[in-house]
RODREN-347415 format. One record per atom (N, C-alpha, C): x, y, z. Coordinates in steps of 0.001 Angstrom, whole numbers, padded with zeros to 6 digits, always signed. Example, Ala and Ser with C-alpha at 12.3 -4.5 7.8 and 13.67 -1.06 7.14 Angstrom:
BEGIN
+013190-005690+007800/+012300-004500+007800/+013200-003300+007800/+012850-002250+007080/+013670-001060+007140/+012900+000030+007870/
//
This chain:
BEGIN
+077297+209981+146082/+078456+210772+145705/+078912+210355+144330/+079116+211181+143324/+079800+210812+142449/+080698+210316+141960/+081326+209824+142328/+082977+209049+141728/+083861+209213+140653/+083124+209140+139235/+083470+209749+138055/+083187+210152+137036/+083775+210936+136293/+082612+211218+135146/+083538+210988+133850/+084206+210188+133989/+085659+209723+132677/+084501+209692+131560/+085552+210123+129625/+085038+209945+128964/+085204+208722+128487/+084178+207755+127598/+084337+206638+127281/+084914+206926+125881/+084068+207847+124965/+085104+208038+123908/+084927+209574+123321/+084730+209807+122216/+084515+211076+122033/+082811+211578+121884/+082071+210708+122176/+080969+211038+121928/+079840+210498+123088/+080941+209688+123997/+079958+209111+125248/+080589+209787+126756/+079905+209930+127758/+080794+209925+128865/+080087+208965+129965/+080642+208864+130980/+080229+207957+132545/+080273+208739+133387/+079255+208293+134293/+078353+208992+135173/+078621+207917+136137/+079162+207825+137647/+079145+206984+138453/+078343+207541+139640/+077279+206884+140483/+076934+207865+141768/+077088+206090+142664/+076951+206544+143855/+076785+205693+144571/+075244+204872+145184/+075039+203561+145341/+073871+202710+145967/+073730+202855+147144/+072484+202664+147353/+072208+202221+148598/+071308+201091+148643/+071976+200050+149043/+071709+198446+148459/+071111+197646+149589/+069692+197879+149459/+069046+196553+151127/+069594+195061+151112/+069526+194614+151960/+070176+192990+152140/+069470+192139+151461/+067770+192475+150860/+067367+192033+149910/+067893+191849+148418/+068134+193321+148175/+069010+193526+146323/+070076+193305+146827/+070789+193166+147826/+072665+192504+147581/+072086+191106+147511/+071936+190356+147874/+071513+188865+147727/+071019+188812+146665/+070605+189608+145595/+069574+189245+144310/+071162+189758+143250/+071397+190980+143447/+072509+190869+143289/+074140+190113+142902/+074086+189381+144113/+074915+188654+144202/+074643+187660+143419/+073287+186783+143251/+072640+185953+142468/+072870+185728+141064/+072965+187422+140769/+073219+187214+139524/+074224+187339+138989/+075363+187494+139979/+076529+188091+139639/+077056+186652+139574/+076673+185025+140098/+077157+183963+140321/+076813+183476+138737/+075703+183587+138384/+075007+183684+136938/+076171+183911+135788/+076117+185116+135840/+077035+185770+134845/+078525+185443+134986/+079039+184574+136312/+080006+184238+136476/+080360+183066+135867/+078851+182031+136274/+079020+180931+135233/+079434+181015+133653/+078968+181617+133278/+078314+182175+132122/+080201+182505+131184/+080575+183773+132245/+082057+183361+131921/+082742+182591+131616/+082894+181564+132703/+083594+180398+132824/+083484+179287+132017/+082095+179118+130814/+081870+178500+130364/+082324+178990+128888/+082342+180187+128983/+082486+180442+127551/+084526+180637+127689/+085178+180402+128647/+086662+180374+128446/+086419+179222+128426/+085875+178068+128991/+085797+176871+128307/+085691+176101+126999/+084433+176792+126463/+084511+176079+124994/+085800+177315+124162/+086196+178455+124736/+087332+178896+123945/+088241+177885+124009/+088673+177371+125019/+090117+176879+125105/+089462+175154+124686/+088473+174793+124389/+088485+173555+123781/+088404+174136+122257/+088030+174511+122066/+088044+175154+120628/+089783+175354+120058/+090166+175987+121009/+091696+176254+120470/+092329+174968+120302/+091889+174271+121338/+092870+172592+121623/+092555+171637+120211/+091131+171708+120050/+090570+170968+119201/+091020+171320+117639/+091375+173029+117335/+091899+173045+116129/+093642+172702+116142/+094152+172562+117263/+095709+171975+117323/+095687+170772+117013/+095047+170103+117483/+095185+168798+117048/+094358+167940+115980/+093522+168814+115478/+092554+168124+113910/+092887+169159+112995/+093739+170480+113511/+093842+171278+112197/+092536+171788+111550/+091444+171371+112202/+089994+171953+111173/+089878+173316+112339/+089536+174268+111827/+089291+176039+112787/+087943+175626+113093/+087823+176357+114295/+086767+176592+114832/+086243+178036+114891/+085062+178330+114907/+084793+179395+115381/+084202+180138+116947/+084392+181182+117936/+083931+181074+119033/+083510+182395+119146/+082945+182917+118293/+082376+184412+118695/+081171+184429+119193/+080371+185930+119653/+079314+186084+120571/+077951+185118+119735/+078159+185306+118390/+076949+184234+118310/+076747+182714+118470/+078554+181903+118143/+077982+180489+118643/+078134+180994+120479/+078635+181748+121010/+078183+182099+122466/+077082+182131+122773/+076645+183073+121783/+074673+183323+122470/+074223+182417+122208/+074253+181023+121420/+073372+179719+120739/+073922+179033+121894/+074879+179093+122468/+075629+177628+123761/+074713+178724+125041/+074397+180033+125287/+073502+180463+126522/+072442+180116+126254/+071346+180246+125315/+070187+179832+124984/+069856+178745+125159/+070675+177836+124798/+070387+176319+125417/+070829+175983+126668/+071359+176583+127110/+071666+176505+128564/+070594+177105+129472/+070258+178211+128815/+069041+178475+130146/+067787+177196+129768/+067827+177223+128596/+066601+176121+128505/+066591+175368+129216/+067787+174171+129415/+068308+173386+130690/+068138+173609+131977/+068614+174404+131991/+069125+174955+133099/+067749+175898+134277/+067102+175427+134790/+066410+176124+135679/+067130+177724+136780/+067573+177089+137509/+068815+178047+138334/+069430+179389+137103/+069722+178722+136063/+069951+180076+135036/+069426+181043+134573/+068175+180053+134203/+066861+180788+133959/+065908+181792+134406/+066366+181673+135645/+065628+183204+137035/+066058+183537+136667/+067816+183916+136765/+068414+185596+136130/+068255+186438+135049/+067955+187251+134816/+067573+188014+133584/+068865+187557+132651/+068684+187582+131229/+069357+187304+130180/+070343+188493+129698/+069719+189652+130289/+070794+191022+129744/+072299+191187+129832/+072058+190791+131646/+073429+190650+131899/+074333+189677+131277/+073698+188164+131066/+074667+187615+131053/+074621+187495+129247/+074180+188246+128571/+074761+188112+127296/+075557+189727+127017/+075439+190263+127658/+076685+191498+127814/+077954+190663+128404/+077950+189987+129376/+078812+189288+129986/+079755+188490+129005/+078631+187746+127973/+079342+187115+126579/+079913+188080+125256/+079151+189629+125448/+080053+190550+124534/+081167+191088+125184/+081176+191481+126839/+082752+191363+127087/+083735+190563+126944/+083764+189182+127274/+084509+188010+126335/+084790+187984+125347/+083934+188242+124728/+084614+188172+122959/+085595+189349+122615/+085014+190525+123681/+086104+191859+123286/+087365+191448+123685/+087381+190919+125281/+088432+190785+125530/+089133+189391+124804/+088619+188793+124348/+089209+187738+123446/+089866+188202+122541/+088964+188861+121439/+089617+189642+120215/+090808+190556+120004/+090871+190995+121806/+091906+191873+121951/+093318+191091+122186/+093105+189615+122806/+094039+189093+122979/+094525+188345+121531/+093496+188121+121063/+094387+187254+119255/+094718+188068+118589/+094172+189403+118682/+094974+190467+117816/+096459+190672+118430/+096668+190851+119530/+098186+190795+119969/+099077+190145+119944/+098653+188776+119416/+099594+187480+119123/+099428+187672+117931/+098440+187990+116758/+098547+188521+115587/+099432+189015+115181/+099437+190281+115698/+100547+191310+115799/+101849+191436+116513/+101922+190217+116778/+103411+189549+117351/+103786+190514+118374/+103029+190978+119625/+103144+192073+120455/+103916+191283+121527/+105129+192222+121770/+105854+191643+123382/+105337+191180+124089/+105558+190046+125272/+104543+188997+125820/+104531+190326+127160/+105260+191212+127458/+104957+192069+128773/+103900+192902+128227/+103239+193015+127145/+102547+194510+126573/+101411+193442+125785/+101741+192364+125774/+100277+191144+125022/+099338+191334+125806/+097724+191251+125773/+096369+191307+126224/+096443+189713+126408/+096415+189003+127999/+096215+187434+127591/+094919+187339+127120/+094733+185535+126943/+093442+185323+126735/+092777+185368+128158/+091302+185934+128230/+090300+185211+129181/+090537+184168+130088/+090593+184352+131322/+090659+183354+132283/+089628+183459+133036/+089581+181997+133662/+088489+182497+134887/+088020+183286+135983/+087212+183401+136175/+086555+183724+137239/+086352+183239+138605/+087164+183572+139547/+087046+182234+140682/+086180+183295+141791/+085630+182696+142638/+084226+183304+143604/+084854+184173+144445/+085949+184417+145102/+086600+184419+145720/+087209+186137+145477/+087644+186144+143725/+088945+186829+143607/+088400+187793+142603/+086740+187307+142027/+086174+188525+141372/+084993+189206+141547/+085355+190852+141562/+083770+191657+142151/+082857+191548+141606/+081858+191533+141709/+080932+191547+140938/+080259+192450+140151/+080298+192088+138785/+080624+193228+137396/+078920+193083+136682/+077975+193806+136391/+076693+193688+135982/+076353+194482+135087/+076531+194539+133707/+076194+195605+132728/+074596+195293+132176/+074068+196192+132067/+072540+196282+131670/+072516+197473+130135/+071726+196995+129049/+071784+197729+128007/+070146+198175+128319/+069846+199615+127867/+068449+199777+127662/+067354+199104+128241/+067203+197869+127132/+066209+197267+127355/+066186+196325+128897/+067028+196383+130079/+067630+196018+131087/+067088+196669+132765/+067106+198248+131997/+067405+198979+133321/+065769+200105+133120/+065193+200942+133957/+064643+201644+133804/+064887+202831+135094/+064564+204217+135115/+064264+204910+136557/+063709+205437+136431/+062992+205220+137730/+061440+205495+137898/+061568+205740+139441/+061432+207386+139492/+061044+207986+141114/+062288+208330+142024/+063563+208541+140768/+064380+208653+141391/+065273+207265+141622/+064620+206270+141244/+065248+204585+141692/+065829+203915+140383/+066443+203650+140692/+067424+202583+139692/+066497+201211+139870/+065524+200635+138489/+064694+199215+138744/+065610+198713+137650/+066374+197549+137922/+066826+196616+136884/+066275+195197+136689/+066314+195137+135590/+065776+193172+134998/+065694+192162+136060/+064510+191661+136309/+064305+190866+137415/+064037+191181+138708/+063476+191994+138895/+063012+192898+139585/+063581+193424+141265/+065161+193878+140584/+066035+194175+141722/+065469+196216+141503/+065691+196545+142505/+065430+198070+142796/+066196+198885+144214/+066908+199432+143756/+068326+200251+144155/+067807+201975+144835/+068017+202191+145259/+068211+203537+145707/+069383+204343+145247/+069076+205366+144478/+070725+205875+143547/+070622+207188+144732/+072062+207426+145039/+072260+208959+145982/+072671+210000+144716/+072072+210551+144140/+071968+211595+143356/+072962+212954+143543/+074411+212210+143431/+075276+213904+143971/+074663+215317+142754/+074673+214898+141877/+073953+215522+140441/+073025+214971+139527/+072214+215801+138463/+071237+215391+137925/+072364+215005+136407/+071623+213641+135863/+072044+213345+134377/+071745+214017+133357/+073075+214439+132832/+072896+215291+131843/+071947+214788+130725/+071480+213557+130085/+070811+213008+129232/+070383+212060+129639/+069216+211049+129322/+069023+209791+129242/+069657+208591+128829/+070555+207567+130111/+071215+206822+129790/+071155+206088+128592/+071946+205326+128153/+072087+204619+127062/+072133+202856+127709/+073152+202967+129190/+073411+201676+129533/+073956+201955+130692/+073805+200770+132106/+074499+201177+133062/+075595+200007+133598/+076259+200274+134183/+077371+198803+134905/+076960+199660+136326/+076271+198227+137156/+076392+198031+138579/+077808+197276+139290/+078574+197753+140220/+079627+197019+140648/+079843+197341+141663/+080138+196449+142177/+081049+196198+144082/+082375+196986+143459/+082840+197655+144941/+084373+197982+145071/+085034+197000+146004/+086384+197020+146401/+086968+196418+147401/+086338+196665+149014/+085921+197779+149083/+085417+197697+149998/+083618+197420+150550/+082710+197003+149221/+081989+196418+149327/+081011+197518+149461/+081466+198669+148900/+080489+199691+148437/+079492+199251+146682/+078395+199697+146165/+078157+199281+145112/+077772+200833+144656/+078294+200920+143223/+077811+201470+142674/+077339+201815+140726/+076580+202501+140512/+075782+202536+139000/+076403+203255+138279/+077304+203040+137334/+077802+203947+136619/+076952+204083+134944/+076274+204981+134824/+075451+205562+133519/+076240+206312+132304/+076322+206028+131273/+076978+206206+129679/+075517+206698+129702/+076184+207986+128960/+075054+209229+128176/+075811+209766+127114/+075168+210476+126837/+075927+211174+125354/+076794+212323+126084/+078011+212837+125692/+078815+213692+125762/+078299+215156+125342/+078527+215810+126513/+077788+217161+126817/+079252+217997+126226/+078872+219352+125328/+080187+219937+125437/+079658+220999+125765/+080766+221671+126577/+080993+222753+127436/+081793+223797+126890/+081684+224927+125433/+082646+225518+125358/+083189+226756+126491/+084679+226948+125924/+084863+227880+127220/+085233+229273+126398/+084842+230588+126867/+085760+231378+126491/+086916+231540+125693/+087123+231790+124723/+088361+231848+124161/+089320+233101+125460/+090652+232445+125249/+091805+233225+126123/+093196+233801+125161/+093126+233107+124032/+094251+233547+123370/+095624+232751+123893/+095399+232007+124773/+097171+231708+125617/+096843+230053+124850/+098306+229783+124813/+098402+228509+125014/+099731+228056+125863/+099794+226240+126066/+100226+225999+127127/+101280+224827+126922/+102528+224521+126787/+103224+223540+126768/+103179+222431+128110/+103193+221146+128492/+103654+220583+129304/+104419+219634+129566/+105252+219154+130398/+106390+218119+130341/+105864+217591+131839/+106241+216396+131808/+105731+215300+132845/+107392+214660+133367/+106858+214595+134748/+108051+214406+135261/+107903+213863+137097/+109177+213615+137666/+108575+212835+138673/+109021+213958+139851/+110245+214932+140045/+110191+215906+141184/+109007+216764+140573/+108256+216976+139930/+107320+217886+139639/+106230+217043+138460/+105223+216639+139001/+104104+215962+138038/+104336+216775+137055/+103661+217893+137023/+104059+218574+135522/+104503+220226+135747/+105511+220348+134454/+106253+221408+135030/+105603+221922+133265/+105534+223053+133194/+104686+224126+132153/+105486+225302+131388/+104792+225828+130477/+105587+227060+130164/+104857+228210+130961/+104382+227973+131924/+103716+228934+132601/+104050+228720+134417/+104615+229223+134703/+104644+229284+136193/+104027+228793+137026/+102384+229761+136579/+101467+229403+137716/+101059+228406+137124/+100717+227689+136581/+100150+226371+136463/+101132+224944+136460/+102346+225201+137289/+102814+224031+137345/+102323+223243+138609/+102366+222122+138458/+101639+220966+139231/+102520+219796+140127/+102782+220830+141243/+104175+219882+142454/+103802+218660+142886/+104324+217744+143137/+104657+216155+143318/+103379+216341+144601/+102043+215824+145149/+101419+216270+145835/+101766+214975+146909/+102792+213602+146879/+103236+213117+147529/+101619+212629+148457/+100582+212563+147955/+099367+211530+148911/+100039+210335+148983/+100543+209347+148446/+100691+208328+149375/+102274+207766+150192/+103028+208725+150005/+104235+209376+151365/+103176+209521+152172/+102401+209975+151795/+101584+210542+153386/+100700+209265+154156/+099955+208741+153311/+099836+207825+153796/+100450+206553+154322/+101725+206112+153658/+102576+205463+153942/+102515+204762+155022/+102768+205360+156264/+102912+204820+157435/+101831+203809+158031/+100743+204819+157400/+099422+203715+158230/+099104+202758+157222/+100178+202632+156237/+099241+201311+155168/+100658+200275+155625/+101760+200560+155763/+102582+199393+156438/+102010+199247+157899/+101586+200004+158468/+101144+199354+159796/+100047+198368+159488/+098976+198438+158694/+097591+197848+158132/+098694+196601+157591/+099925+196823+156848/+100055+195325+155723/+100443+194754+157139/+101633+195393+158243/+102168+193923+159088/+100649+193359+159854/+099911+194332+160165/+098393+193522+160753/+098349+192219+160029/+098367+192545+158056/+097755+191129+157869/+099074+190460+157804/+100382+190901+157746/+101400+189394+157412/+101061+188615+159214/+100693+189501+160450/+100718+188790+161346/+099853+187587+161641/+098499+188015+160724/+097285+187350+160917/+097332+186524+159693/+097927+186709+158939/+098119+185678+157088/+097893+184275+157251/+096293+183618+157020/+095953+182567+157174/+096962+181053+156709/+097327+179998+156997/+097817+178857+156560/+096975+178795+154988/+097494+177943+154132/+096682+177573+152981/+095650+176421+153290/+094458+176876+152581/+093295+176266+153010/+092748+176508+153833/+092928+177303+154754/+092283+178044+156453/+090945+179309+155787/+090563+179778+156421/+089577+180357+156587/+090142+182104+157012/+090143+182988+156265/+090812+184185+156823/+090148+184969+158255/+091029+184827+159291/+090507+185265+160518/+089729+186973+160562/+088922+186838+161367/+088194+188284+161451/+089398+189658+161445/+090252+189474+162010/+091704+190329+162810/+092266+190341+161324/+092145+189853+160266/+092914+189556+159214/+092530+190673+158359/+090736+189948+158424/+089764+190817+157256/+089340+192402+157656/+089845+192310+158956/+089042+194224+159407/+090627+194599+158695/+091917+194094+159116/+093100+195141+158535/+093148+194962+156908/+092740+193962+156494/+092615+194017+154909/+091375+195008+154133/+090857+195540+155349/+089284+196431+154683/+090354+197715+155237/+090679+198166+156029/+091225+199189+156478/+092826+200355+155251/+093499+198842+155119/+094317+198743+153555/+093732+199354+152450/+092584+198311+152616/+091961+198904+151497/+091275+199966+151011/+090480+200706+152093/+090179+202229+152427/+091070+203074+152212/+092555+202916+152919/+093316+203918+152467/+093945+204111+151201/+094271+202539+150865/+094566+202844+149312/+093480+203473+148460/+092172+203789+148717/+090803+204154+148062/+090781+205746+148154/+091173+205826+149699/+091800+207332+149656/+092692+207957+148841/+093969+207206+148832/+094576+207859+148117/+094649+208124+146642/+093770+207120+146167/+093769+206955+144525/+092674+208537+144547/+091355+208724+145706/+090628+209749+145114/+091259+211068+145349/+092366+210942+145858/+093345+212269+146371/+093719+212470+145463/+094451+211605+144622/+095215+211681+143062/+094067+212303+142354/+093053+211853+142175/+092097+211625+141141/+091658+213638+141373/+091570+213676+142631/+090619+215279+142895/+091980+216310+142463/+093229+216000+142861/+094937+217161+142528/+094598+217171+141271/+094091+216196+140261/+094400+215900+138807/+093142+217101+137993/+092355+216724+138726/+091091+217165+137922/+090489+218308+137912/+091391+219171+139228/+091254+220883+139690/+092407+221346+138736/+093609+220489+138730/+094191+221532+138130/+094119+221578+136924/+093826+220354+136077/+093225+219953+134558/+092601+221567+134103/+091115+221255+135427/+090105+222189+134944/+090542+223900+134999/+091951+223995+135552/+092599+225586+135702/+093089+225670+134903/+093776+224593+133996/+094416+224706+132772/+093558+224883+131627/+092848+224548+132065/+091717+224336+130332/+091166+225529+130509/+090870+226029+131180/+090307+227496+131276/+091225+228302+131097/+092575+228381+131480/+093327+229712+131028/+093705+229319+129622/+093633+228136+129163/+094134+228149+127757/+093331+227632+126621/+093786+228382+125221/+092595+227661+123937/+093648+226630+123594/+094609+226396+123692/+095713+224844+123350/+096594+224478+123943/+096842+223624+123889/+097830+222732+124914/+098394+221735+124417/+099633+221826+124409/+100683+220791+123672/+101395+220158+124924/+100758+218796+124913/+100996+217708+125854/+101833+216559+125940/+102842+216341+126539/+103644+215352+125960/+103223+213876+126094/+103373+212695+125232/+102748+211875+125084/+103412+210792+125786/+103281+210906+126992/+104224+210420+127938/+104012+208451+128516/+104431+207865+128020/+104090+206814+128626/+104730+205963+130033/+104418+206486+131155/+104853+206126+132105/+105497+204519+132418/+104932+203590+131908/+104891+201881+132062/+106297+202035+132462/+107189+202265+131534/+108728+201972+131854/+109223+202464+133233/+108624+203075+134225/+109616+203708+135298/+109142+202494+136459/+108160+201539+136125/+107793+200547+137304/+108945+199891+137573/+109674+199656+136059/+111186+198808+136448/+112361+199703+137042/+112168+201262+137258/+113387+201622+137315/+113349+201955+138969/+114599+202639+139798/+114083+202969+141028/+113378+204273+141586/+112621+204508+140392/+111674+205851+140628/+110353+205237+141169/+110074+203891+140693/+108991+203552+140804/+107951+203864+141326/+108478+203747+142885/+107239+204425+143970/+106806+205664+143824/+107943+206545+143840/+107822+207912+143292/+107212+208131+142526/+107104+207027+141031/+106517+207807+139854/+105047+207006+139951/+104923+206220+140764/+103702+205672+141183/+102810+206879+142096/+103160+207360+142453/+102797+208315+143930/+102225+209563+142646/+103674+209909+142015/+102665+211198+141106/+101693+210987+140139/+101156+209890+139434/+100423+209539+139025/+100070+210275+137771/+101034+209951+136694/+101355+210931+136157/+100404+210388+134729/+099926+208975+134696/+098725+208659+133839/+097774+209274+133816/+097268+209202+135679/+095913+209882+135736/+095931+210968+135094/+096406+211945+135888/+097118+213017+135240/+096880+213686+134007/+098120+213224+133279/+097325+213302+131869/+096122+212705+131320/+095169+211592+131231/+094219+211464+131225/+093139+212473+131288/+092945+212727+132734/+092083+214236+133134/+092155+215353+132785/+093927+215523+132372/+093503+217152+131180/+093324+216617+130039/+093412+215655+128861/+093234+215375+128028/+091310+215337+127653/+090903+214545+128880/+089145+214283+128885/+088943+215820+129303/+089369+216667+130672/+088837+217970+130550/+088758+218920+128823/+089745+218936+128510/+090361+219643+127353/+089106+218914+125916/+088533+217780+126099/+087857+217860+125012/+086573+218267+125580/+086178+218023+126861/+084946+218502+127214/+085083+219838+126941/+085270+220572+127127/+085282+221865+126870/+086145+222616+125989/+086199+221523+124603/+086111+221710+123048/+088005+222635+123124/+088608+222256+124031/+089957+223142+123561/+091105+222455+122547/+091870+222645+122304/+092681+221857+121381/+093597+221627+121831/+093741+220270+121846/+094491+219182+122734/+095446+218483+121990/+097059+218687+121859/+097483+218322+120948/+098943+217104+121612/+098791+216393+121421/+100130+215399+121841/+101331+214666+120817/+102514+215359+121816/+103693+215203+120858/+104890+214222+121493/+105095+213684+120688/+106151+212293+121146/+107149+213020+121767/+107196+212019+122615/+108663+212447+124125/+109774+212442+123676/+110435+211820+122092/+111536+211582+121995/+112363+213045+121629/+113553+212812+122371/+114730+213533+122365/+114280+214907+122640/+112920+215358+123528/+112281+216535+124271/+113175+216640+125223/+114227+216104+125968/+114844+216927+126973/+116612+217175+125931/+116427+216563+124702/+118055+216891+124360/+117550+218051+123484/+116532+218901+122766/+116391+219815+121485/+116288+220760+122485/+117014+222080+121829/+116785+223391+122662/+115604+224013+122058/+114743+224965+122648/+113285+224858+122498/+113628+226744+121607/+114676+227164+121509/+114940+228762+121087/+115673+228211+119784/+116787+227460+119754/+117355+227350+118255/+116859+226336+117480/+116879+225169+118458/+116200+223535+117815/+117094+222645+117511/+118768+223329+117928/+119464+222485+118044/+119340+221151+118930/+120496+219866+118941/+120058+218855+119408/+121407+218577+120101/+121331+218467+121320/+122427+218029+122050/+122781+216439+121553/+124247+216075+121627/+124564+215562+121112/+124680+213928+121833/+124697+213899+123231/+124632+213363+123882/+123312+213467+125205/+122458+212165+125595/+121862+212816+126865/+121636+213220+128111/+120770+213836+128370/+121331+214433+130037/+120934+213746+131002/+122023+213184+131884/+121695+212231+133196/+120795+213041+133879/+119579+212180+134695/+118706+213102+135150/+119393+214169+136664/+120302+213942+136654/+121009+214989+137858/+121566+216106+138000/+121267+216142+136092/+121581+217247+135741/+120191+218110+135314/+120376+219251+136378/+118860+220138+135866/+118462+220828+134941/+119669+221710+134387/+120102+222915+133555/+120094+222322+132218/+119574+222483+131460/+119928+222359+129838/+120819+223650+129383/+121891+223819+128942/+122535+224851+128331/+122718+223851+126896/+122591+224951+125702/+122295+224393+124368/+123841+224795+123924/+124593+224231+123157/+126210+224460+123252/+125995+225196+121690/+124785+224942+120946/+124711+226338+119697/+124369+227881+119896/+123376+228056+120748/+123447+228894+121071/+123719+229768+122118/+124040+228968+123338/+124137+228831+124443/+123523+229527+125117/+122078+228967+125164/+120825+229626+126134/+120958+228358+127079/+120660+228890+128281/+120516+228425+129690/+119532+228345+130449/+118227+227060+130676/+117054+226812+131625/+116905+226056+131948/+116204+225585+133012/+116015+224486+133604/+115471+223721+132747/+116076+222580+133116/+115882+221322+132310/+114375+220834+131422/+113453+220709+132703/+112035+220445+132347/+111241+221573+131746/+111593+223020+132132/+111180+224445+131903/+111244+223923+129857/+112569+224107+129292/+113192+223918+128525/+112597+222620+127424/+112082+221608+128059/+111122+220323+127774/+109936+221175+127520/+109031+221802+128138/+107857+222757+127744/+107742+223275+126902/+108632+224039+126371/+108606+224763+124714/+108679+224210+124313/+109787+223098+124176/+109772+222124+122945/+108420+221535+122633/+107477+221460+123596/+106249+220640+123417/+105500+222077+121966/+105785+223086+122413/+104891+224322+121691/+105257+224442+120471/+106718+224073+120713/+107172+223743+119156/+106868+223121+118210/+107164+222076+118732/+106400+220686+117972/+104941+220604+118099/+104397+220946+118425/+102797+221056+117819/+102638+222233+117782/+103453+223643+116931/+103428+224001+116211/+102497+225191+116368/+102431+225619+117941/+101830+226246+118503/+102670+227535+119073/+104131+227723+118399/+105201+228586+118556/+105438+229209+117424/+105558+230480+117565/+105317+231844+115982/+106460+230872+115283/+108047+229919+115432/+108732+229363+114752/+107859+228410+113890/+106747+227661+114416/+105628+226527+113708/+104879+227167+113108/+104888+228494+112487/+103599+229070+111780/+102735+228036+110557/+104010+227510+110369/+102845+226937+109381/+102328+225742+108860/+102264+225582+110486/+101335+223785+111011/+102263+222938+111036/+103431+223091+111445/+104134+222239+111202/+105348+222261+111928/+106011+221659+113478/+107080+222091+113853/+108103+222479+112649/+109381+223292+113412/+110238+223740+112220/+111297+222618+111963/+111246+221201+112604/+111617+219780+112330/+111329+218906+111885/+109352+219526+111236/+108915+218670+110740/+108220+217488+111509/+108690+217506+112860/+107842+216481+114142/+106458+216144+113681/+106113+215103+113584/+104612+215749+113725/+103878+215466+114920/+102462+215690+115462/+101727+215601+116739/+100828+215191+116277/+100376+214613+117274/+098703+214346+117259/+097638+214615+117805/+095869+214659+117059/+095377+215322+117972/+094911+214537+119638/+094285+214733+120669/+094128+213800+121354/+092617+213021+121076/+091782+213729+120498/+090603+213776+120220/+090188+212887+118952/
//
């Protein structure tokens, strides 16, 4: 079955299908996943002696993928047990480190809030991480329908669809529930669509995921995990009843309600994931543009919408029309949220004060036009990216500017 087909950037996409993994390749598997785990752990090691060592002698060090790849090379030499595992993985293993390294000194660079900082690299403990296996090219081959990777592990792929191109690179990975599967990067297929002439404002919101300048395409709160609710607190008191002592061994009664948890939360994320990606694909088809608001959800975890705005999933969401909308070449335009529920979307006046969310109605006190609140948030999006006969000429009539998503 397929799982996903997210874009990686504008010129790659992912291809996920599912394994079918004999007790032979999970054990070879697993093998190497202990490998590449080392492999981790060693290289947050000489990072954080590296860091210690320039605090206190003041001389810099350097720790990027090449003195990395010179400290693996001599390690497999040593190292017998290292040496079985193919080398692909675990020097991809050492270019994810360094990314995620780089990402973290750039944020202390850039003096970024410690809630919104990338930390550094930590370990890997046996216990608490899935097992993550990236293969480049020279790594992976298929042959007969079979996934053969480095070292001579060989997979059975369930083929929901055929690949649009010849991979570039694949990541093998465990889920929580101990499913595995191959996700394949190919080149980005475009799909144009019909031109329609319409375009489409949207505003994001939590009684209504997204509310539109179009009727039929607004997108109601689809509430999957209200629904599930009940049976995932019955699943959590299973485990607070069974919740091992520290240092104990987690009882069988523990681990079937912690797999069961975990299924449904798996459900519900692909419930989100399938509401998101039908209606994406209804939108992108009735329209050649779409002015999207550039909504960053993070802030409502602290407020008491949370669950709520957790439930509508209003990342995914946008995400999936944004990746639909370039697959199929439409123009995807995103415009900053600020002061979109105080500007009236007919004069462009600006209310002067803002509206508590309990209030639905926007009435504009210049001209005094009257709509629902979020309705009213929608034009303004058309406005400002300039996609309203007032923006003729590229340019909201405020001067806003947008961006593309692409």
């Amino acid at each position: 079955m397929m799982t996903t087909a997210a874009a990686e950037d504008a010129g790659r996409a992912r291809y996920a299908y599912r394994l079918r993994v004999s007790s032979a390749a999970q054990a070879r598997l697993t093998a190497e996943w202990d490998r590449c785990r080392w492999v981790w752990n060693e290289c947050v090691a000489k990072s954080r002696h590296v860091h210690q060592h320039a605090k206190t002698s003041g001389v810099k060090e350097t720790c990027g993928p090449a003195q990395l790849d010179r400290m693996l090379t001599e390690a497999r030499r040593v190292t017998p047990w290292l040496r079985e595992g193919s080398s692909v993985p675990q020097q991809q293993i050492i270019r994810d480190f360094a990314t995620s390294r780089a990402k973290a000194l750039k944020d202390i660079k850039d003096r970024m809030p410690v809630r919104r900082r990338a930390g550094m690299p930590k370990p890997k403990k046996k216990r608490d991480s899935r097992p993550t296996l990236n293969y480049t090219r020279r790594g992976f081959r298929l042959k007969d329908g079979r996934l053969h990777l480095a070292g001579g592990v060989r997979l059975s792929v369930v083929w929901s669809r055929d690949l649009p191109a010849d991979p570039t690179s694949v990541r093998v990975h465990q889920d929580g529930l101990g499913h595995w599967y191959a996700s394949f990067v190919v080149p980005a297929q475009s799909e144009p669509l019909p031109s329609t002439g319409q375009v489409l404002g949207v505003d994001w919101g939590v009684k209504e995921t997204a509310t539109t300048t179009s009727d039929a395409h607004d997108l109601p709160h689809a509430r999957h995990g209200r629904t599930a609710a009940q049976r995932l607190a019955r699943y959590q008191r299973m485990m607070a009843r069974r919740k091992p002592a520290r240092g104990q061994a987690a009882s069988k009664g523990y681990r079937q309600a912690q797999r069961q948890a975990a299924k449904l939360h798996k459900k519900v994320a692909r419930q989100r994931q399938d509401t998101a990606r039908k209606w994406a694909k209804r939108v992108v088809t009735d329209h050649d543009a779409i002015a999207i608001e550039d909504f960053r959800p993070k802030f409502l975890a602290r407020t008491t919408m949370a669950r709520k705005a957790a439930d509508a999933a209003i990342g995914a969401t946008k995400q999936a029309l944004i990746e639909m909308g370039r697959k199929h070449g439409r123009d995807i335009r995103l415009v900053h949220p600020a002061h979109t529920t105080m500007d009236c979307a007919q004069c462009g006046a600006r209310a002067k004060h803002r509206l508590p969310l309990s209030e639905r109605t926007y009435t504009c006190t210049a001209c005094g036009t009257a709509s629902p609140r979020d309705k009213n948030s929608a034009h303004v999006m058309l406005v400002r990216a300039a996609l309203n006969p007032a923006g003729a000429e590229g340019t909201s009539p405020d001067g806003t500017l947008f961006r593309q998503a692409a």
